[in-house]
CHARMM internal coordinates of N, CA and C (Angstrom, degrees):
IC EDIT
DIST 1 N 1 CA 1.4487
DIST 1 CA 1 C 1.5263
ANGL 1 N 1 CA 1 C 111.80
DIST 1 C 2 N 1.5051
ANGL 1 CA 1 C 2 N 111.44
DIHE 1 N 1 CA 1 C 2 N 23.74
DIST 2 N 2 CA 1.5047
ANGL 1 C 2 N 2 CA 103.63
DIHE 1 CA 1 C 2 N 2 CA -165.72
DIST 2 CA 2 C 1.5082
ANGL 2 N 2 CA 2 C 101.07
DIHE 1 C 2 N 2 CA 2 C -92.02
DIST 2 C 3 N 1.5611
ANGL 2 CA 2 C 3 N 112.47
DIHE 2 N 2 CA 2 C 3 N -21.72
DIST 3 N 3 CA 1.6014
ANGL 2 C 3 N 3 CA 114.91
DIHE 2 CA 2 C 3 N 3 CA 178.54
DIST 3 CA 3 C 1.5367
ANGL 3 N 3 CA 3 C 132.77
DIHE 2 C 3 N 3 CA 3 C -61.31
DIST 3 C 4 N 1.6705
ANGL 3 CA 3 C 4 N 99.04
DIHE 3 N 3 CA 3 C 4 N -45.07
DIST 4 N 4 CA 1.4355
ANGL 3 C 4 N 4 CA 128.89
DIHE 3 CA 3 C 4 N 4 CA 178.74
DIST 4 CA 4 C 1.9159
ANGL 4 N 4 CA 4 C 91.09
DIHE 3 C 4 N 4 CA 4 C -47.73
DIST 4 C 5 N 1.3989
ANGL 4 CA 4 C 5 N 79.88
DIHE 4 N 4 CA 4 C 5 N 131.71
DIST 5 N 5 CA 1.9898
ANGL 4 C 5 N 5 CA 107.75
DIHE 4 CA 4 C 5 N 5 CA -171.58
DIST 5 CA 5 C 1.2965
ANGL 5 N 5 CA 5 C 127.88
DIHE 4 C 5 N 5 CA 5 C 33.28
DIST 5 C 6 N 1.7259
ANGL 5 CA 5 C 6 N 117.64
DIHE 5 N 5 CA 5 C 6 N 45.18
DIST 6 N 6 CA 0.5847
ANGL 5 C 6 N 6 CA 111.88
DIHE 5 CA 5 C 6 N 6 CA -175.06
DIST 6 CA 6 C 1.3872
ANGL 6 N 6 CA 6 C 108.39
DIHE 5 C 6 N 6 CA 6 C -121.87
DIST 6 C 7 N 1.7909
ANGL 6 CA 6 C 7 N 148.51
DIHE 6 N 6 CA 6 C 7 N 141.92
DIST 7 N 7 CA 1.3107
ANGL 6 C 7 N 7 CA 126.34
DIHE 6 CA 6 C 7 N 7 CA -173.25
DIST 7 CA 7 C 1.2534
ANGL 7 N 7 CA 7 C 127.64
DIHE 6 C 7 N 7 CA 7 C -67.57
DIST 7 C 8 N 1.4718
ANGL 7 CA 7 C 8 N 116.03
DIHE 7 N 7 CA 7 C 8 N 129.63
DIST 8 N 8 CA 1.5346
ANGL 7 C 8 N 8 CA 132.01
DIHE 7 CA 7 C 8 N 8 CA 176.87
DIST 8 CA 8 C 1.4609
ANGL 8 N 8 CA 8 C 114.78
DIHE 7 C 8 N 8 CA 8 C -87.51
DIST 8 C 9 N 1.6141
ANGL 8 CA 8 C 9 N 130.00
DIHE 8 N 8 CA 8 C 9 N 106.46
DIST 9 N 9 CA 1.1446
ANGL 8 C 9 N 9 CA 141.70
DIHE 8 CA 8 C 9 N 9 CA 153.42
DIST 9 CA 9 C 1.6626
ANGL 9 N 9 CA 9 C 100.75
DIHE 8 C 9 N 9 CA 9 C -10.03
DIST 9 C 10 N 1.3285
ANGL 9 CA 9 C 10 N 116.27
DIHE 9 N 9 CA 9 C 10 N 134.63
DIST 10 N 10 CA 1.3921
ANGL 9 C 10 N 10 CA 128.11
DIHE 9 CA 9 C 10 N 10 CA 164.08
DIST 10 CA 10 C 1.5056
ANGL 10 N 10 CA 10 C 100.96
DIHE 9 C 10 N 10 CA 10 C -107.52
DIST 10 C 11 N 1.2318
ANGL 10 CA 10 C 11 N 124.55
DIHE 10 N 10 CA 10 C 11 N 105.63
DIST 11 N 11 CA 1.7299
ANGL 10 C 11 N 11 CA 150.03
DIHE 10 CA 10 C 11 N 11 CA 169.38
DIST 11 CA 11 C 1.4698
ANGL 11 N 11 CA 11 C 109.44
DIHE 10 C 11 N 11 CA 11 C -43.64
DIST 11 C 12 N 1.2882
ANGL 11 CA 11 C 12 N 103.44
DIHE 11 N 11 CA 11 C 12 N -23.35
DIST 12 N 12 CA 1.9896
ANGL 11 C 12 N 12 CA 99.33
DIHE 11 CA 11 C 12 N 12 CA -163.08
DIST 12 CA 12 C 1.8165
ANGL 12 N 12 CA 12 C 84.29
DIHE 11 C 12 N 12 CA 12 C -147.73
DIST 12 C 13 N 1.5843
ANGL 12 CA 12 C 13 N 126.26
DIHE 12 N 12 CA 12 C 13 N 22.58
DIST 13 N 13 CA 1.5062
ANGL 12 C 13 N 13 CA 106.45
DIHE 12 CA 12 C 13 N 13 CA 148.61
DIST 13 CA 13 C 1.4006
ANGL 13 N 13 CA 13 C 110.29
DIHE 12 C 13 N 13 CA 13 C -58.78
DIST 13 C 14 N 1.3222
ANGL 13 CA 13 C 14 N 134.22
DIHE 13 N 13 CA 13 C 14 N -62.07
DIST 14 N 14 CA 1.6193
ANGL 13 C 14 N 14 CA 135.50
DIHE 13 CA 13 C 14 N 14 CA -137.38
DIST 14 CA 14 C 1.6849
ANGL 14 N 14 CA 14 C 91.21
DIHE 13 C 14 N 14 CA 14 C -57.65
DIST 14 C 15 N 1.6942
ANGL 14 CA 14 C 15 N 110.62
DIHE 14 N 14 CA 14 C 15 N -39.22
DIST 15 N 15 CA 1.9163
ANGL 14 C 15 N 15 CA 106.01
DIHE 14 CA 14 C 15 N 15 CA -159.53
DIST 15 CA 15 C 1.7355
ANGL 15 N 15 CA 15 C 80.89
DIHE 14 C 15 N 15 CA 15 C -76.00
DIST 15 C 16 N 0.8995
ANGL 15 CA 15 C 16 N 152.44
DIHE 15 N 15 CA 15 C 16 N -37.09
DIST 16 N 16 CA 1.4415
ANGL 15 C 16 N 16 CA 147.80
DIHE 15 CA 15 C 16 N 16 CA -134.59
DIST 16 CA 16 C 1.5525
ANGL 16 N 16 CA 16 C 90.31
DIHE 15 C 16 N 16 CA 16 C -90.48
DIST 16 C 17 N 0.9758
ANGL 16 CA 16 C 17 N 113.63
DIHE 16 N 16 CA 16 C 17 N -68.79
DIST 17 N 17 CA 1.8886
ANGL 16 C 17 N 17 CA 117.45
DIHE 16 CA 16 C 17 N 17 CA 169.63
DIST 17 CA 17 C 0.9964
ANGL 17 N 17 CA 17 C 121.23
DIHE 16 C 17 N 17 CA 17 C -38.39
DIST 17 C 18 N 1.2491
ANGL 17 CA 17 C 18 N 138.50
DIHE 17 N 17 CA 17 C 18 N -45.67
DIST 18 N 18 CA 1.1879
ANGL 17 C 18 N 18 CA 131.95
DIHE 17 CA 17 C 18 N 18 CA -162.03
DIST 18 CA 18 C 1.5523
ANGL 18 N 18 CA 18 C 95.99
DIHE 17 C 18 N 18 CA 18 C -120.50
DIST 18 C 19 N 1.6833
ANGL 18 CA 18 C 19 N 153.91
DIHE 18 N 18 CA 18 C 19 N 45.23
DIST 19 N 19 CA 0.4022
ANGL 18 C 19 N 19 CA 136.21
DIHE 18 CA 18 C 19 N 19 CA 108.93
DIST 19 CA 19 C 1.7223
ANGL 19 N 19 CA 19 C 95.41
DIHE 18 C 19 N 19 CA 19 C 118.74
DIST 19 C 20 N 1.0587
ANGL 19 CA 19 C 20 N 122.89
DIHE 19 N 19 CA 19 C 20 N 2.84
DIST 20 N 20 CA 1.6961
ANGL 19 C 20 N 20 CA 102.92
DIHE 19 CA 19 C 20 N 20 CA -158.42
DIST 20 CA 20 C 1.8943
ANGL 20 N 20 CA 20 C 85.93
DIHE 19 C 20 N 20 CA 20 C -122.09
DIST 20 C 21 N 1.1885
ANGL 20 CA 20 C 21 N 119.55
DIHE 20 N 20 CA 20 C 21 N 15.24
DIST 21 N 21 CA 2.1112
ANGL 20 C 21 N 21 CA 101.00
DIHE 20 CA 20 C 21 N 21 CA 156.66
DIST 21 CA 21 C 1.6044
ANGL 21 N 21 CA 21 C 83.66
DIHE 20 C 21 N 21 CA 21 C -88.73
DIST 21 C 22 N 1.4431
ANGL 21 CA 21 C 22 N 88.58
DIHE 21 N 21 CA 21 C 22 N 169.68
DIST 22 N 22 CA 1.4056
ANGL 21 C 22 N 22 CA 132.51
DIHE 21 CA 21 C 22 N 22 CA -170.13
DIST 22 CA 22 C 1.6489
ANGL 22 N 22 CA 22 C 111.59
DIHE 21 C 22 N 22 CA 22 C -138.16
DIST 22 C 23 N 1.7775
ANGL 22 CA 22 C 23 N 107.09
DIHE 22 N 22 CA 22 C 23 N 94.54
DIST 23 N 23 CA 1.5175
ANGL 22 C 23 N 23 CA 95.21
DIHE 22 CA 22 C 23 N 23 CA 175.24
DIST 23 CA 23 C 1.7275
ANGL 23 N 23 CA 23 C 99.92
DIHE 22 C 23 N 23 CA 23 C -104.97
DIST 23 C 24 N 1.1994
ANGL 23 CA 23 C 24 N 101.22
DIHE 23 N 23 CA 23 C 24 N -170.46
DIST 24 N 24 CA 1.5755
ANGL 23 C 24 N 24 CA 124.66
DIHE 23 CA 23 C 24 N 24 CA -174.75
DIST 24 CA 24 C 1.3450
ANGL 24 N 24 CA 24 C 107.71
DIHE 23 C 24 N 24 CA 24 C -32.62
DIST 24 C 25 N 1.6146
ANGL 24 CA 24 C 25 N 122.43
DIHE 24 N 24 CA 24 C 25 N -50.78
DIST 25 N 25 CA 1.6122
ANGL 24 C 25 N 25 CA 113.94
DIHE 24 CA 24 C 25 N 25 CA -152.13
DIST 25 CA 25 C 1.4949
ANGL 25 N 25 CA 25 C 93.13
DIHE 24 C 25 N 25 CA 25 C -92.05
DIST 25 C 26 N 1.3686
ANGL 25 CA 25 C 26 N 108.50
DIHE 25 N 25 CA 25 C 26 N -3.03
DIST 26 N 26 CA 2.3143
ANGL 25 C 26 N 26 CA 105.35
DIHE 25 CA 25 C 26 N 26 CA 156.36
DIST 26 CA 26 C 0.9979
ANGL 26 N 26 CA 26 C 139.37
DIHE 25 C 26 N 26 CA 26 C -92.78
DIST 26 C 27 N 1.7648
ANGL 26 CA 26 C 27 N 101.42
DIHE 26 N 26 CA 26 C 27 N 5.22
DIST 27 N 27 CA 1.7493
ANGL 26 C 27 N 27 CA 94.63
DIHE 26 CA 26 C 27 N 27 CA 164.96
DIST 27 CA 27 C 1.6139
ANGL 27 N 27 CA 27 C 115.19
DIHE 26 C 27 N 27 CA 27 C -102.17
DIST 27 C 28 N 1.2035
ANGL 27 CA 27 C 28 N 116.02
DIHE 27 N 27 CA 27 C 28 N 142.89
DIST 28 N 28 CA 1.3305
ANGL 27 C 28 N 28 CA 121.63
DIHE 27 CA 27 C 28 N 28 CA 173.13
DIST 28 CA 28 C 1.7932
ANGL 28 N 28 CA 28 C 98.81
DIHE 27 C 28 N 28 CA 28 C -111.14
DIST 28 C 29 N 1.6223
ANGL 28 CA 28 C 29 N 98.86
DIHE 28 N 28 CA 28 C 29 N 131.64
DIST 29 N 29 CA 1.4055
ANGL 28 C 29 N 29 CA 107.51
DIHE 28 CA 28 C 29 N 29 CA -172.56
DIST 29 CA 29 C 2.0072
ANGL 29 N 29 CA 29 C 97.69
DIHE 28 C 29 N 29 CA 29 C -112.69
DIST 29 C 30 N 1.4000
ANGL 29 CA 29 C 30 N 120.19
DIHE 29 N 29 CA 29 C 30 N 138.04
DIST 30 N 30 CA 1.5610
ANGL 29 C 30 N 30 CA 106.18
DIHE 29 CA 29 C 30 N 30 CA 139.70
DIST 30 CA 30 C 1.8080
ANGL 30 N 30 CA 30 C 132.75
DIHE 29 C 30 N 30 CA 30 C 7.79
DIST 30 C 31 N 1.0711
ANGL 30 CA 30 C 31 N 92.20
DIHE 30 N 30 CA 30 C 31 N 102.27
DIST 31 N 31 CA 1.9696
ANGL 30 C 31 N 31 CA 91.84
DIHE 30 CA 30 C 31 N 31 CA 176.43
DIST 31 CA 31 C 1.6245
ANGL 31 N 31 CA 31 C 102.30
DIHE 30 C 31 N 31 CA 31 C 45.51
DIST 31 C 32 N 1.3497
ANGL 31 CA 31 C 32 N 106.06
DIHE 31 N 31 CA 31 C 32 N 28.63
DIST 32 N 32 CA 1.7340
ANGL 31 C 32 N 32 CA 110.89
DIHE 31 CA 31 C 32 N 32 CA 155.69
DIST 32 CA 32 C 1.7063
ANGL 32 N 32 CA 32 C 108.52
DIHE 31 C 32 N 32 CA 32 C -40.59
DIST 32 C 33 N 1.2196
ANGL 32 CA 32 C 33 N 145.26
DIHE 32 N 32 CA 32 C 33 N 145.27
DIST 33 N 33 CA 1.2934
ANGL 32 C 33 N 33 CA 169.86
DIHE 32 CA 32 C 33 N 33 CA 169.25
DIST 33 CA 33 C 1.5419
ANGL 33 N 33 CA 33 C 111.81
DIHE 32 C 33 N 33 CA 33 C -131.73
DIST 33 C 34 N 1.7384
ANGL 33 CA 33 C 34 N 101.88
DIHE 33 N 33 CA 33 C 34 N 101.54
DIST 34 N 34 CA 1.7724
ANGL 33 C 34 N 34 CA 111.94
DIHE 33 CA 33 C 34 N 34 CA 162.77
DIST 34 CA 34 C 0.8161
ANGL 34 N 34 CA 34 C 87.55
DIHE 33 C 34 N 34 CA 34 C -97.39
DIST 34 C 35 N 1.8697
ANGL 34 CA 34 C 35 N 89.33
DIHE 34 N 34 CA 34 C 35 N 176.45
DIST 35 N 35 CA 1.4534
ANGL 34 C 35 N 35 CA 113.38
DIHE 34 CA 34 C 35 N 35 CA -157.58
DIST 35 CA 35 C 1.5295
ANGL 35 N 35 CA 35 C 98.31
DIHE 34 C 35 N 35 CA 35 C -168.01
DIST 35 C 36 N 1.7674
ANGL 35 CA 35 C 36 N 107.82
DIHE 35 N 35 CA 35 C 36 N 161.46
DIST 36 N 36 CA 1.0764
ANGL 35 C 36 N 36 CA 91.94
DIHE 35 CA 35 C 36 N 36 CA -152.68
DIST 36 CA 36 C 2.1848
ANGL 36 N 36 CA 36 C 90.23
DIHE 35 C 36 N 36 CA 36 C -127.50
DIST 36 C 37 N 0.9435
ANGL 36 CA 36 C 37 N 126.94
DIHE 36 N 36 CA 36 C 37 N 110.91
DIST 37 N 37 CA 1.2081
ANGL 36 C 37 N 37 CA 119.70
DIHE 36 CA 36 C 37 N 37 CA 171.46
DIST 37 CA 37 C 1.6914
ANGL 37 N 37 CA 37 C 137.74
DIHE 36 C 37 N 37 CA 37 C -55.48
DIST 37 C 38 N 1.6060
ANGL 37 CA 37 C 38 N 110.43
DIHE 37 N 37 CA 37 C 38 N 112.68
DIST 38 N 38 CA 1.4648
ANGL 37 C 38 N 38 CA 92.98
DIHE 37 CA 37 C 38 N 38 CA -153.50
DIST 38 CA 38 C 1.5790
ANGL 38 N 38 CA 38 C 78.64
DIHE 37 C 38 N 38 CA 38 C -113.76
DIST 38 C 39 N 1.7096
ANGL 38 CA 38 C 39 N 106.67
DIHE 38 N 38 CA 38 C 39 N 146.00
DIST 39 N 39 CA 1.3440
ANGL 38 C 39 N 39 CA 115.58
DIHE 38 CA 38 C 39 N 39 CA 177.60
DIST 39 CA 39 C 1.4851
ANGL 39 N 39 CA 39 C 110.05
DIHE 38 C 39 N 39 CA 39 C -104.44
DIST 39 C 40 N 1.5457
ANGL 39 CA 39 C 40 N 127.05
DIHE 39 N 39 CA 39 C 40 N 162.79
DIST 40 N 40 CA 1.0539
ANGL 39 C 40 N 40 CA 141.34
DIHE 39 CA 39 C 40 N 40 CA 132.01
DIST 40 CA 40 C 1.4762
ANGL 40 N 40 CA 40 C 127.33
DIHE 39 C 40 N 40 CA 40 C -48.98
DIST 40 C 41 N 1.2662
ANGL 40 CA 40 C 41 N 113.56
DIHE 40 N 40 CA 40 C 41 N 128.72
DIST 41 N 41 CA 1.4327
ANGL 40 C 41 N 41 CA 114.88
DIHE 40 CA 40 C 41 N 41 CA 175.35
DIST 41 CA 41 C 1.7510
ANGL 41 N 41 CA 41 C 104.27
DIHE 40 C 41 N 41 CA 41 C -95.33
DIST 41 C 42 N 1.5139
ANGL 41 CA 41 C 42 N 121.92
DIHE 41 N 41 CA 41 C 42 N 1.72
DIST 42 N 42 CA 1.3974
ANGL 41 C 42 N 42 CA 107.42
DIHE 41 CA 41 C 42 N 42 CA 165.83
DIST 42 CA 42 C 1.9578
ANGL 42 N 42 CA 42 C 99.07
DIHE 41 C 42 N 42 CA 42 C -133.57
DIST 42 C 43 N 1.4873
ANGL 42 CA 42 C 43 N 88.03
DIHE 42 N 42 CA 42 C 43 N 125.74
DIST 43 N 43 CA 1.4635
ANGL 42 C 43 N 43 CA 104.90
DIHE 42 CA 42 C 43 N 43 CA -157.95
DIST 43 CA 43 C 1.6766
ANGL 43 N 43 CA 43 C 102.32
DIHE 42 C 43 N 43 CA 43 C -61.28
DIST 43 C 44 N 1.1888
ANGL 43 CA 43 C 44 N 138.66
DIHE 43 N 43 CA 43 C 44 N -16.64
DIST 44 N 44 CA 1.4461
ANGL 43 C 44 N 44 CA 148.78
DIHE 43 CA 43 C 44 N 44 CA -157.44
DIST 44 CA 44 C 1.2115
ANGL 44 N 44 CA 44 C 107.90
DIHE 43 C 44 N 44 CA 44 C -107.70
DIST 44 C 45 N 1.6396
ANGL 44 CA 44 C 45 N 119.31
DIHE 44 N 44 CA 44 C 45 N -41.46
DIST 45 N 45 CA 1.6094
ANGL 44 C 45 N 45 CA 121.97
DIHE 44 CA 44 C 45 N 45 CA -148.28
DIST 45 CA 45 C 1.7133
ANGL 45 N 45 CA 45 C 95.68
DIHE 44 C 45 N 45 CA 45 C -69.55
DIST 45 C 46 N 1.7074
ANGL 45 CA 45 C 46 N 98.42
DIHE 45 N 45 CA 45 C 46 N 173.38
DIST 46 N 46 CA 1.2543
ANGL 45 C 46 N 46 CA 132.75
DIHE 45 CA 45 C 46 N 46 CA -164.79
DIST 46 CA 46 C 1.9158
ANGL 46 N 46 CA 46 C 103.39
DIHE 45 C 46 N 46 CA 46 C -92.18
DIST 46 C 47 N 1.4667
ANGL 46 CA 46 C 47 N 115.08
DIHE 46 N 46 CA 46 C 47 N 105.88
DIST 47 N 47 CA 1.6196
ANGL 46 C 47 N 47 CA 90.70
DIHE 46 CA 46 C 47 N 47 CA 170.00
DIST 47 CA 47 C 1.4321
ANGL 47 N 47 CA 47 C 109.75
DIHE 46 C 47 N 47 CA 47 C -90.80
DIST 47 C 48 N 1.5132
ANGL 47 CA 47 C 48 N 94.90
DIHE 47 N 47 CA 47 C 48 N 139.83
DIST 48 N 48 CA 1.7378
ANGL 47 C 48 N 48 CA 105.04
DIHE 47 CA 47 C 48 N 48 CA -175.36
DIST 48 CA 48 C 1.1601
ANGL 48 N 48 CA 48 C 130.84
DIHE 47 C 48 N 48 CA 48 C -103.62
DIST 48 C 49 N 2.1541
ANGL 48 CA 48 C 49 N 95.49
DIHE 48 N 48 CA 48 C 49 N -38.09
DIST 49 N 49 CA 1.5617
ANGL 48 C 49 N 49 CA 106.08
DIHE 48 CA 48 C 49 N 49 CA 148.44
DIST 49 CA 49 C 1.0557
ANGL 49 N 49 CA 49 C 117.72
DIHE 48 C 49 N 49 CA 49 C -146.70
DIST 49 C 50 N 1.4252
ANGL 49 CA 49 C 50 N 122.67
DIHE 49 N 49 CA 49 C 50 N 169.91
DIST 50 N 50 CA 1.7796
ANGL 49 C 50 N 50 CA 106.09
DIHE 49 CA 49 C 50 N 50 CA -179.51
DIST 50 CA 50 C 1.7976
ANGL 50 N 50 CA 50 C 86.87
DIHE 49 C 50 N 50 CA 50 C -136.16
DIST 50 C 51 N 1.5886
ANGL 50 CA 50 C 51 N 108.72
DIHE 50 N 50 CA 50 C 51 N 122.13
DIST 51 N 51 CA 1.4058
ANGL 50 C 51 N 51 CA 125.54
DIHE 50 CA 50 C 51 N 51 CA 169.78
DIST 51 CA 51 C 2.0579
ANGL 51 N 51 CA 51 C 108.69
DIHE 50 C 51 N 51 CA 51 C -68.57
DIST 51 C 52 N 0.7276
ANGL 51 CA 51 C 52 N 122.88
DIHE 51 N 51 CA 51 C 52 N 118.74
DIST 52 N 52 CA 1.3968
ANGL 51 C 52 N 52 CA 137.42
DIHE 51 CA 51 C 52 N 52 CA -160.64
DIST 52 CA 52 C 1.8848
ANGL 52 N 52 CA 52 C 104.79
DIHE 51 C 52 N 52 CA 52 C -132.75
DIST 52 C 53 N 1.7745
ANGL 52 CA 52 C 53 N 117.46
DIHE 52 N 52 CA 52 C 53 N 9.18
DIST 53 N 53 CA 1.3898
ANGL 52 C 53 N 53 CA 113.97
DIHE 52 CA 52 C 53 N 53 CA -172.58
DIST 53 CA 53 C 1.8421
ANGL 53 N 53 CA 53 C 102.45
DIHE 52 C 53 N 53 CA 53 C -84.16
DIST 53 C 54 N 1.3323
ANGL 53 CA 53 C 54 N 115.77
DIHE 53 N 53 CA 53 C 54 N -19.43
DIST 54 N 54 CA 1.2701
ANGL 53 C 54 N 54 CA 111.46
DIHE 53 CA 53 C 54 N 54 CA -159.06
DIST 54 CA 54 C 1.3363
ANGL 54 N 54 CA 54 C 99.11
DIHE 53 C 54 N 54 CA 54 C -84.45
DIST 54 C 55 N 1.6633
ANGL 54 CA 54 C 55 N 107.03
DIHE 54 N 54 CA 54 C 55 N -34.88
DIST 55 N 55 CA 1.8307
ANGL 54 C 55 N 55 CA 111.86
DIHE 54 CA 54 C 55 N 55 CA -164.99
DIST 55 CA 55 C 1.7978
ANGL 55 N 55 CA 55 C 95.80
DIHE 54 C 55 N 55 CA 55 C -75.36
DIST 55 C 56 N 1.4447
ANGL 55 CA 55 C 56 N 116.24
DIHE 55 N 55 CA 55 C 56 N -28.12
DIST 56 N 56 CA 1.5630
ANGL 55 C 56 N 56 CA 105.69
DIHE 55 CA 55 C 56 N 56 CA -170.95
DIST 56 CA 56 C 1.4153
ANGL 56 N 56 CA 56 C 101.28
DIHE 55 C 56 N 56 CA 56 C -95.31
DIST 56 C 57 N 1.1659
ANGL 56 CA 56 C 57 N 132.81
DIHE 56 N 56 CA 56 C 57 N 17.23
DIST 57 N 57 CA 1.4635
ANGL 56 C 57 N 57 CA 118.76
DIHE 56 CA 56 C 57 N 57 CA 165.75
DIST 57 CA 57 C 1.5907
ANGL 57 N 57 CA 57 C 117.05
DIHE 56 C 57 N 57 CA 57 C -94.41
DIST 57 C 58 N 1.3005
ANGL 57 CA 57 C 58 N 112.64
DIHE 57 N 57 CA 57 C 58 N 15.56
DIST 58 N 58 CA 1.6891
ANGL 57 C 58 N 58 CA 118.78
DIHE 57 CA 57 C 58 N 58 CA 179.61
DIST 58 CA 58 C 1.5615
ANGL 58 N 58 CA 58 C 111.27
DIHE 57 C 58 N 58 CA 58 C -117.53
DIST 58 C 59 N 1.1367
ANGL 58 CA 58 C 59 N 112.76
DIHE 58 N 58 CA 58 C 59 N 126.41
DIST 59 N 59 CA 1.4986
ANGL 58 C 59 N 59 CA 109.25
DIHE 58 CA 58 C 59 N 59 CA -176.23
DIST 59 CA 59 C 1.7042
ANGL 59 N 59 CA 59 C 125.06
DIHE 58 C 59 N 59 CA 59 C -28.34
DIST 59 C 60 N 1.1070
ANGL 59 CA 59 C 60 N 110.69
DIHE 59 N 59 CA 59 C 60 N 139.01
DIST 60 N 60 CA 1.7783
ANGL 59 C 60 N 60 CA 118.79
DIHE 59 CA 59 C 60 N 60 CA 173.56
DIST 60 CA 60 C 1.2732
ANGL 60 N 60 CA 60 C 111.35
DIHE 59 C 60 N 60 CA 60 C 66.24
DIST 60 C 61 N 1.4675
ANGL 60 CA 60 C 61 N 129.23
DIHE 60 N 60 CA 60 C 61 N 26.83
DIST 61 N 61 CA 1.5575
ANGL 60 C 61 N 61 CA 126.33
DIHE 60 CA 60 C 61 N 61 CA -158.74
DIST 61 CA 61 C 1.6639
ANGL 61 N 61 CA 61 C 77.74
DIHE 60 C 61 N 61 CA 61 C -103.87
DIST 61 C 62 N 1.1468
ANGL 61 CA 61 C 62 N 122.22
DIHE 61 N 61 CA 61 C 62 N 132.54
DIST 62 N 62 CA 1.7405
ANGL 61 C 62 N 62 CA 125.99
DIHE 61 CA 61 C 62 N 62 CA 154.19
DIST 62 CA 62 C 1.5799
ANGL 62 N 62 CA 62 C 114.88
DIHE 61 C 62 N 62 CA 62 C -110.38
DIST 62 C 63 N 1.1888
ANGL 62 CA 62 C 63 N 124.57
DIHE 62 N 62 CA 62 C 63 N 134.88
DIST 63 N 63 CA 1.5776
ANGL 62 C 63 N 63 CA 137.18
DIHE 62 CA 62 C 63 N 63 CA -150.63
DIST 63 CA 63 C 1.3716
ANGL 63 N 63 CA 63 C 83.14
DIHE 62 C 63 N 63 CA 63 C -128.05
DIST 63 C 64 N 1.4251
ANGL 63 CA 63 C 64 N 158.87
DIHE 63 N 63 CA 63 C 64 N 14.33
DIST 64 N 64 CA 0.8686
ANGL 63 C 64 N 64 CA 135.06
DIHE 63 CA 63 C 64 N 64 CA 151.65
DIST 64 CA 64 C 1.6528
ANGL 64 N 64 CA 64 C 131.75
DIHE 63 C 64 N 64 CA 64 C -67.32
DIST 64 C 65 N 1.4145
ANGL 64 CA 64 C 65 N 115.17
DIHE 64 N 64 CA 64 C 65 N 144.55
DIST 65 N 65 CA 1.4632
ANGL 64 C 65 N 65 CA 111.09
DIHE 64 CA 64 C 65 N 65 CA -165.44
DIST 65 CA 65 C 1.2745
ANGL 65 N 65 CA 65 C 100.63
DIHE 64 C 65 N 65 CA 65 C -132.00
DIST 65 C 66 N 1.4303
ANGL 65 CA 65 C 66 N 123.06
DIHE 65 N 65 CA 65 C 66 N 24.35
DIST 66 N 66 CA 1.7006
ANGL 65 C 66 N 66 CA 116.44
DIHE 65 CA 65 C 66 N 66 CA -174.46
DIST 66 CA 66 C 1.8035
ANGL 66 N 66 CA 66 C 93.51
DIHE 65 C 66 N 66 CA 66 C -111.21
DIST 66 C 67 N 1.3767
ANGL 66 CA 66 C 67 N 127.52
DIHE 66 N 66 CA 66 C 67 N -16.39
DIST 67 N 67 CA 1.4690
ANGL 66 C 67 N 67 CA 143.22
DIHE 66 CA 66 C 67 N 67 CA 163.19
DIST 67 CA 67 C 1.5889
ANGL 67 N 67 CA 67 C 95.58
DIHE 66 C 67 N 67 CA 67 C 106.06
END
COOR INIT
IC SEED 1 N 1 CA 1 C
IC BUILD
């Protein structure tokens, strides 16, 4: 019972502070593809179509959705 509330060393604070871990949204891979999440403002409704001419008329935009 000597542990119970007592503070536990964090092993990977010092890299976390200062900047040097590396999670997911820091690797950039080869022909990587972001993306941008567009929401509904009615949590239920039906999507029927989604217009995609404005986002593909700017360079490097890919509108494909089959991957």
């Amino acid at each position: 019972m000597k542990v119970l509330g007592k503070p536990r060393r964090r092993v990977d604070g010092r890299a976390k502070v200062t900047g040097q871990t590396r999670f997911a949204d820091d690797l950039v891979l080869p022909r990587m593809v972001h993306m941008r999440l567009l929401r509904s403002p009615h949590p239920h409704a039906k999507i029927v179509s989604i217009d995609v001419s404005k986002a593909s008329s700017f360079p490097g935009v890919s509108s494909r959705l089959d991957g």
